[in-house]
ChimeraX commands (.cxc) that place a marker at each C-alpha (Angstrom):
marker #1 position 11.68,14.44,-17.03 radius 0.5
marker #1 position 13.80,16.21,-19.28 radius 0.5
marker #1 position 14.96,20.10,-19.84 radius 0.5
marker #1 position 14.79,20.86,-16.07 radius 0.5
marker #1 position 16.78,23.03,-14.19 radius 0.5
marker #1 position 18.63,21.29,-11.01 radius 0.5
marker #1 position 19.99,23.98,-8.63 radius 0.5
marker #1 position 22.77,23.97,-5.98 radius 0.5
marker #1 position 20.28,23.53,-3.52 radius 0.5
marker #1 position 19.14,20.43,-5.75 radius 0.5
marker #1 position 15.53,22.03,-6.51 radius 0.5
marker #1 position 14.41,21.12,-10.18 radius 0.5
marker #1 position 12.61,23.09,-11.99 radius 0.5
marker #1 position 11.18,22.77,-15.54 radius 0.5
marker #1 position 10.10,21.18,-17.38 radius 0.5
marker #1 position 10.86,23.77,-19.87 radius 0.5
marker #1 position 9.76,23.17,-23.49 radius 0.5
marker #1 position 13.17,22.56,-25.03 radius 0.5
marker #1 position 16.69,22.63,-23.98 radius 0.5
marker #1 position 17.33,25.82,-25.11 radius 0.5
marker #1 position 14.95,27.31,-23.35 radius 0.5
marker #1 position 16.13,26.06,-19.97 radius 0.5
marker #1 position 20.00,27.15,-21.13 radius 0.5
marker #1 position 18.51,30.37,-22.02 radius 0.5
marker #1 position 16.85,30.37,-18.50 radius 0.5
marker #1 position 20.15,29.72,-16.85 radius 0.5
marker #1 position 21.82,32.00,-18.77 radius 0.5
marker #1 position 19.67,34.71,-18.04 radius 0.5
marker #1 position 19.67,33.93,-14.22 radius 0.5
marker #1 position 23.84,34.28,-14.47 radius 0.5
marker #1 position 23.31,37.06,-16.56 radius 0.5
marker #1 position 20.38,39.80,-16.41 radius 0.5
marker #1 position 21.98,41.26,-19.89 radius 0.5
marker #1 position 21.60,38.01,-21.59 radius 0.5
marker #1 position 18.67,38.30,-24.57 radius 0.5
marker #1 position 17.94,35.21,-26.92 radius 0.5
marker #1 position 17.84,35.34,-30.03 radius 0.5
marker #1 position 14.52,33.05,-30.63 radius 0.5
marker #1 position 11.35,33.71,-29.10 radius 0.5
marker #1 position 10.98,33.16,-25.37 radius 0.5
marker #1 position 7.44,30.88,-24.81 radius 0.5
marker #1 position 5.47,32.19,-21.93 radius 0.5
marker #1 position 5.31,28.93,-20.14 radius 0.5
marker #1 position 9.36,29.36,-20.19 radius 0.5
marker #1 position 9.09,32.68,-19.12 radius 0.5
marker #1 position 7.19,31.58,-16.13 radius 0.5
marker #1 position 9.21,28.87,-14.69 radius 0.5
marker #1 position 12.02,31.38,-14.96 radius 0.5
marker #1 position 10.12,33.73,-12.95 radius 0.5
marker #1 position 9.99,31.16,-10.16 radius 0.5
marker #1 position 13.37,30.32,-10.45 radius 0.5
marker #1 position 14.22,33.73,-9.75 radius 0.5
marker #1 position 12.26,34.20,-7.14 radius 0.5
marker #1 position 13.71,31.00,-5.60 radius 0.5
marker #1 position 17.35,31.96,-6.03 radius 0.5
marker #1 position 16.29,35.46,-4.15 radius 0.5
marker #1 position 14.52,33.84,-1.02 radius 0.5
marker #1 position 17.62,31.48,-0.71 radius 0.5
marker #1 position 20.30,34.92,-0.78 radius 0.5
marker #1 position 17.59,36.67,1.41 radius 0.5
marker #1 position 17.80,33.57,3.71 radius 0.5
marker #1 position 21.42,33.54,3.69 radius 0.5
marker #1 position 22.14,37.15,4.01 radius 0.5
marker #1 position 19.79,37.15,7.20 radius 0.5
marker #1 position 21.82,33.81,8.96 radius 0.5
marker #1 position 25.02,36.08,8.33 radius 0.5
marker #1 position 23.08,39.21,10.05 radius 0.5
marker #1 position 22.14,37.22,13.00 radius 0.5
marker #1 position 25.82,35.15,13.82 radius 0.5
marker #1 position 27.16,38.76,13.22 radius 0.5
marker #1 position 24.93,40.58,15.81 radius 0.5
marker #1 position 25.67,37.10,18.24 radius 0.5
marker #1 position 29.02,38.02,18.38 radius 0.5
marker #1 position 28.74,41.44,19.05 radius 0.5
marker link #1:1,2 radius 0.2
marker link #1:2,3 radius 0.2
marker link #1:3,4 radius 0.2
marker link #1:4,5 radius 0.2
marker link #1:5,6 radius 0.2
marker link #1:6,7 radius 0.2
marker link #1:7,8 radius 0.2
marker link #1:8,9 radius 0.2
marker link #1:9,10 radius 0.2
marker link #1:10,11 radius 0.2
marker link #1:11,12 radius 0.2
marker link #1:12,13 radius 0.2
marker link #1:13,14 radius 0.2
marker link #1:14,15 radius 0.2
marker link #1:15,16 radius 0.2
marker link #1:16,17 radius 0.2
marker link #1:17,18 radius 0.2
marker link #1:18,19 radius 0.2
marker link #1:19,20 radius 0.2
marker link #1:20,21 radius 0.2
marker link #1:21,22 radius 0.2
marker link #1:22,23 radius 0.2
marker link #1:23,24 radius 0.2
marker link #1:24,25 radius 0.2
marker link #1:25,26 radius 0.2
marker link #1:26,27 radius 0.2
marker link #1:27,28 radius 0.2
marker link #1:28,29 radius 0.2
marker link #1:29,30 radius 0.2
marker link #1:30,31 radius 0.2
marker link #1:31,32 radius 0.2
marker link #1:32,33 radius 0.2
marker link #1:33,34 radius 0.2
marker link #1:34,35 radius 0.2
marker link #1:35,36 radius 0.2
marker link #1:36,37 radius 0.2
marker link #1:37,38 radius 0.2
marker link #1:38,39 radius 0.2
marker link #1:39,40 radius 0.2
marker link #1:40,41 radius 0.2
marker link #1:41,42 radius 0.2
marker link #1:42,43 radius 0.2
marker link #1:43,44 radius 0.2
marker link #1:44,45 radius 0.2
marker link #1:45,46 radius 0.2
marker link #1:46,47 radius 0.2
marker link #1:47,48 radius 0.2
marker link #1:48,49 radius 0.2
marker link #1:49,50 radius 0.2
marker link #1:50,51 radius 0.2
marker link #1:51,52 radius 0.2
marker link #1:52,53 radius 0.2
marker link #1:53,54 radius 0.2
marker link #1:54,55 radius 0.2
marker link #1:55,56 radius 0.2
marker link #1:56,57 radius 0.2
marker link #1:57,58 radius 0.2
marker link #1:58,59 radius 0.2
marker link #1:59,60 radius 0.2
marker link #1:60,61 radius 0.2
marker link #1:61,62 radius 0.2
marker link #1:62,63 radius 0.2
marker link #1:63,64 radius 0.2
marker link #1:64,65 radius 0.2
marker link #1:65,66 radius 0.2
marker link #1:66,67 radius 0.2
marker link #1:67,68 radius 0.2
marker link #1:68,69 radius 0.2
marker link #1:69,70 radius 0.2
marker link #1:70,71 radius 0.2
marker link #1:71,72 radius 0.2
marker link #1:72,73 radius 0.2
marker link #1:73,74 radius 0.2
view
C-alpha cells in the first residue's frame, strides 16, 4: 500500500490519497502551525485525526508509566 504513515511505534496509517497529503499529515502532526497550500481532502483529514489521537494515547500512556515508577520510589 502506498502513501501511509509508519510511526515509531511501527503503526501504519493511510492510505492517504497522495503523497503529499500524508507529508502534509506529518507535517502538521510535528507542527500544529503548519497550513498547506492545496486543499486538504476530507478522507485525509480523517486519517490525520486518528493519527493524532494515536500519538496522544501513546504520550498519555507514557506520561502515566513515568507517574507510577515515580510514586514506586517514593
Amino acid at each position: 500500500m502506498g502513501n501511509m504513515l509508519v510511526l515509531d511505534d511501527g503503526s501504519r496509517w493511510g492510505p492517504f490519497t497522495s503523497h503529499w497529503a500524508a507529508v502534509a499529515a506529518m507535517l502538521r502532526l510535528g507542527d500544529r502551525e503548519f497550513t498547506s497550500l492545496g486543499d486538504d481532502d476530507a478522507y485525509d483529514l480523517l486519517i490525520e485525526r486518528d493519527v493524532r489521537m494515536h500519538v496522544v494515547q501513546i504520550e498519555h500512556t507514557r506520561l502515566q508509566r513515568q507517574i507510577a515508577a515515580a510514586e514506586g520510589i517514593d
